[in-house]
Backbone as a ProteinNet text record, in pm:
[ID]
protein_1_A
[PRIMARY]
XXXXXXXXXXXXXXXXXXXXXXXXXXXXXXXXXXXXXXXXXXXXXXXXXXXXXXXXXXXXXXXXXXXXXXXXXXXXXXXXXXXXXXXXXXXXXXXXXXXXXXXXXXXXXXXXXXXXXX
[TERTIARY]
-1230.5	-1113.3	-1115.2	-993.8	-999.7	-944.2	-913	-879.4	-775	-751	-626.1	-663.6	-825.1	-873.6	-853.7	-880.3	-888.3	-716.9	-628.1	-469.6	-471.2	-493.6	-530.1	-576.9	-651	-720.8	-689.6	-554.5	-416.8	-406.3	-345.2	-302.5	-208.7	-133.1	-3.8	-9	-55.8	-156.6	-200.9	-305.9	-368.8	-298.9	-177.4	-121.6	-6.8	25.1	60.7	58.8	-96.6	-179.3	-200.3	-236.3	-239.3	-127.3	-10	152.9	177.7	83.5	127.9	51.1	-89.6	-166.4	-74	-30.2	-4.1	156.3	211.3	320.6	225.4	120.3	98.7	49.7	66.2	33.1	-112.4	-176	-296.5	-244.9	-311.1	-269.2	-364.3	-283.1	-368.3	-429.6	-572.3	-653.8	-576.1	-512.7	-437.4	-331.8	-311.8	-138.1	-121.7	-46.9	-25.9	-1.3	-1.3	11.5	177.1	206.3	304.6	431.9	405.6	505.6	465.5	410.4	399.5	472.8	472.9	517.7	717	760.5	895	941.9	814.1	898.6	898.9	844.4	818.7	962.6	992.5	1139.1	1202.5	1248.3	1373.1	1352.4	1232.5	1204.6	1277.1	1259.3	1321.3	1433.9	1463.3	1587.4	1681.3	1560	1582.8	1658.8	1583.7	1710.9	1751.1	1803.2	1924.8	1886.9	1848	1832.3	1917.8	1939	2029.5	1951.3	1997.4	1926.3	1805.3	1857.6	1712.8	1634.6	1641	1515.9	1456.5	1504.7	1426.7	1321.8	1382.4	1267.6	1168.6	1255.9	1126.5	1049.5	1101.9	952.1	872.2	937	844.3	764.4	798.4	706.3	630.1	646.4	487.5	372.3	402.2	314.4	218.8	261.6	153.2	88.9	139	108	-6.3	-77.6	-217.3	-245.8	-320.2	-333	-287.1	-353.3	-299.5	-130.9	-79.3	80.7	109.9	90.1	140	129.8	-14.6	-32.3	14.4	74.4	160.6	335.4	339.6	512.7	507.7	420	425.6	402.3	357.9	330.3	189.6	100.7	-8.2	-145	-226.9	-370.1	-489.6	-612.3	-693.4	-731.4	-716.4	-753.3	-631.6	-531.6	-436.5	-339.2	-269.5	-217.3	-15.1	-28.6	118.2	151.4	280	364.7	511.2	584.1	734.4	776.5	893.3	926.6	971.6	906.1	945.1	837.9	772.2	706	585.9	538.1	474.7	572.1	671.6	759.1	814.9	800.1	811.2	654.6	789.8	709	750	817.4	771.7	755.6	773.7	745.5	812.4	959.8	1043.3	1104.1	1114.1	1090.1	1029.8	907.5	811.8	856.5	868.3	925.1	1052.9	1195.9	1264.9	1218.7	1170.7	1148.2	1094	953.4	912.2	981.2	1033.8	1176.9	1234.5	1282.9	1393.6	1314.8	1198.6	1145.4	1107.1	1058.3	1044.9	1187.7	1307.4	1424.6	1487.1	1449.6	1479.1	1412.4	1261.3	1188.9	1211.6	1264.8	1309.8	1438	1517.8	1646.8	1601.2	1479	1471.4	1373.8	1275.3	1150	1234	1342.6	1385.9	1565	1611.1	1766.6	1861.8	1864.9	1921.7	1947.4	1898.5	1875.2	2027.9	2069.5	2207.1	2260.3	2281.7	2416.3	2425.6	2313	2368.6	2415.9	2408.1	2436.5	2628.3	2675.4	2817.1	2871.6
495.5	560.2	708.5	788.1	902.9	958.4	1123.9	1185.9	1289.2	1401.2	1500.4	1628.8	1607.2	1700.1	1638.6	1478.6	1435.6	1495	1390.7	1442.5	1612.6	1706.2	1833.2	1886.8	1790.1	1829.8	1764.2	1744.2	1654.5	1844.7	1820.6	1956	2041.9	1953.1	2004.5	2019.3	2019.3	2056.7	2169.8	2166.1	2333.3	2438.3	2448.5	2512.1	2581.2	2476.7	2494.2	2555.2	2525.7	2591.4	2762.3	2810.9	2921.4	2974.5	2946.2	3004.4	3021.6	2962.3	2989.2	3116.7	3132.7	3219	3364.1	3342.3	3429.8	3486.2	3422.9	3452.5	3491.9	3548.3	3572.9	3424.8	3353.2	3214.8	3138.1	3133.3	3030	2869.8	2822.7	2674.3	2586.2	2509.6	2456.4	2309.6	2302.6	2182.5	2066	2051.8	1931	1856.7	1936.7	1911.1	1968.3	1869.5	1850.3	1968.2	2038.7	2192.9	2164.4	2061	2044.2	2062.9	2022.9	1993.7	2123.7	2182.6	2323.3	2419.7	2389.3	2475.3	2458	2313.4	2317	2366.5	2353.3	2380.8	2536.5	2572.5	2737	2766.2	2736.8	2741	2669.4	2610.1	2554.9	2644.2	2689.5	2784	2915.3	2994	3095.4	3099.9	3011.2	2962.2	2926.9	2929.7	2906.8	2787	2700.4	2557.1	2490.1	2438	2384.2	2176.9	2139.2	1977.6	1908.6	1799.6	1762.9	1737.8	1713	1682.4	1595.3	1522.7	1368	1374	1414.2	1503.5	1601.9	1731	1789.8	1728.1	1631.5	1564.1	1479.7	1423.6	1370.3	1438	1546.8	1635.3	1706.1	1750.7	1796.6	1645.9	1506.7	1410.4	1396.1	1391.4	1387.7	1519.6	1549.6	1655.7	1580.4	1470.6	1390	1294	1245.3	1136.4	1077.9	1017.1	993.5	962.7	1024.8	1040.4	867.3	781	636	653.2	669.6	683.5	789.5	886.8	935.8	928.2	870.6	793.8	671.8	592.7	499.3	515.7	633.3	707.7	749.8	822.6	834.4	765.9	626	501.4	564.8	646.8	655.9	555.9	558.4	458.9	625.9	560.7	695	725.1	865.2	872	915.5	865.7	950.9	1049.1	1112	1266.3	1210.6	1282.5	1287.8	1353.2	1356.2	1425	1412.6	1471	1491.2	1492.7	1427.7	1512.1	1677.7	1709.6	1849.5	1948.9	1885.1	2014.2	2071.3	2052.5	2148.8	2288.1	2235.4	2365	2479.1	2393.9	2514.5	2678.3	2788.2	2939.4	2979.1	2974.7	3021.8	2929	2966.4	2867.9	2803.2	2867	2788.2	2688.4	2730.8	2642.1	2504.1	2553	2448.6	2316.8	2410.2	2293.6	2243.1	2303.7	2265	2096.8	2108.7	2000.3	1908	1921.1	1819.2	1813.2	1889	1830.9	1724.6	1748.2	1593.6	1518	1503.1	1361.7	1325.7	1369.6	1353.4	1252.8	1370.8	1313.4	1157.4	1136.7	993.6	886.9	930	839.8	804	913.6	861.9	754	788.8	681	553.4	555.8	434.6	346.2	404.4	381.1	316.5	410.2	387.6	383.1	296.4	301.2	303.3	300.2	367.5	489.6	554.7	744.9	757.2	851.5	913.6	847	723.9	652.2	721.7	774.2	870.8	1017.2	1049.1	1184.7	1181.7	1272.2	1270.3	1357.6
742.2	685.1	724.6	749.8	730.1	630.8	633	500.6	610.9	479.3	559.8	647.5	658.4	772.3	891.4	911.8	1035.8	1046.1	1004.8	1030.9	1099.4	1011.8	1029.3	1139.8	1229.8	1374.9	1465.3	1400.4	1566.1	1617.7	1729.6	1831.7	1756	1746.1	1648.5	1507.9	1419.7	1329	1333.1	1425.4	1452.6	1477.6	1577.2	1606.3	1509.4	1417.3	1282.2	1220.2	1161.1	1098.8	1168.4	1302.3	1343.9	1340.7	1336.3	1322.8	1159.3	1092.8	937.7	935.8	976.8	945	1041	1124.6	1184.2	1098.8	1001	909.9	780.7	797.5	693.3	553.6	582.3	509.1	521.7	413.7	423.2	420.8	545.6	550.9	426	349.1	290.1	303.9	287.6	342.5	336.8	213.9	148.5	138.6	271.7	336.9	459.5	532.7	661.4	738.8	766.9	857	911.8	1008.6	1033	875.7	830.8	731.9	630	608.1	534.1	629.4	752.2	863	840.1	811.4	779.4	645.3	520.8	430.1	420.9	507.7	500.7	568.9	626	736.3	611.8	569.5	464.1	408.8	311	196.6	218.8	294.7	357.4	465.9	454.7	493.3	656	755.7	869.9	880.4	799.8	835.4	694.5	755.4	644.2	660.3	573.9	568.7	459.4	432.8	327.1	228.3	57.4	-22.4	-20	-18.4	24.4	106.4	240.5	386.8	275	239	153.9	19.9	-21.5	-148.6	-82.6	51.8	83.1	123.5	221.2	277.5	143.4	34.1	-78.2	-146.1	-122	-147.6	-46.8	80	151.5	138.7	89.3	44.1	-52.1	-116.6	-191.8	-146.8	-10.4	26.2	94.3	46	111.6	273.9	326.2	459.3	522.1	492.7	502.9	513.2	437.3	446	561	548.3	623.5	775.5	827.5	969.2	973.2	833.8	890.1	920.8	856.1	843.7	979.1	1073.9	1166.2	1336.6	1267	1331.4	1412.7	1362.9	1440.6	1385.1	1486.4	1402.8	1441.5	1368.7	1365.1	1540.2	1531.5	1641.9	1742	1722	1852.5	1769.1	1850.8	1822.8	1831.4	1686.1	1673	1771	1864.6	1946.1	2008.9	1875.5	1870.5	2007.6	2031.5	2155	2124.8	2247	2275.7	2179.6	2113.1	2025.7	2117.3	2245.5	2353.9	2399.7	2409.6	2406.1	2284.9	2193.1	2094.3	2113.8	2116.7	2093.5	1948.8	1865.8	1745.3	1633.4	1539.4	1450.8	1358	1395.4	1374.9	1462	1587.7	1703.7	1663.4	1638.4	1574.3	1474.9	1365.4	1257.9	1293.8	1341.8	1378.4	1478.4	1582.1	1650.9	1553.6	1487.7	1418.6	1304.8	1234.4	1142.1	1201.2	1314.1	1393.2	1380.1	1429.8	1460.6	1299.7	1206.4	1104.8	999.5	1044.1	1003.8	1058.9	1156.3	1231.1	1203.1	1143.4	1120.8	948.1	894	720.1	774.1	881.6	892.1	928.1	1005.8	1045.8	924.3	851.1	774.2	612.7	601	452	501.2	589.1	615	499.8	379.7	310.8	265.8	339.5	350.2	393.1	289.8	386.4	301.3	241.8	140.1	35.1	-21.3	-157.5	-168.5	-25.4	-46.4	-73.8	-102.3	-76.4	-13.1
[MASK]
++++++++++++++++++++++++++++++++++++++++++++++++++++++++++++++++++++++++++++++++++++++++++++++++++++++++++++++++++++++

């Protein structure tokens, strides 16, 4: 089994993690770097997501490393990689890209996403 350090020492992860620190932010052990990296961008307001993308990204924040390498269809051992997130330079760049891929995978994972909003 792993835990949320292994997750944590994907590429994209690290780099994450060094773009939070470099905003001034401690990454924390206990959550995904990637996804602290978007809500830092929603939080302050770089992007804009709809109600339900936002609760869910504030629920994977709970989600046990198991879930979340299966939300991302990875097994232990290989490296999440959005398209396009080698090209992101800042760090909104950053979350922006893995926001999308994140957002496509709630449409496809839970296809009722999107019917309740109005």
């Amino acid at each position: 089994m792993f835990d949320m350090r292994d997750i944590n020492r994907m590429t994209i992860n690290r780099i994450a993690a060094d773009m939070l620190r470099s905003l001034g932010r401690q990454p924390e052990s206990d959550c995904v770097h990637f996804l602290e990296l978007i809500l830092w961008s929603l939080e302050l307001g770089h992007i804009e997501v709809e109600r339900a993308v936002s609760e869910t990204l504030q629920a994977m924040t709970t989600w046990r490393p198991q879930r979340i390498m299966n939300f991302l269809d990875l097994i232990p051992g290989q490296e999440y990689e959005p398209a396009g997130w080698k090209s992101a330079q800042t760090p909104i760049d950053l979350a922006l890209l893995v926001l999308q891929d994140v957002e496509d995978r709630m449409f496809v994972k839970f296809p009722w996403y999107g019917s309740f909003e109005s």
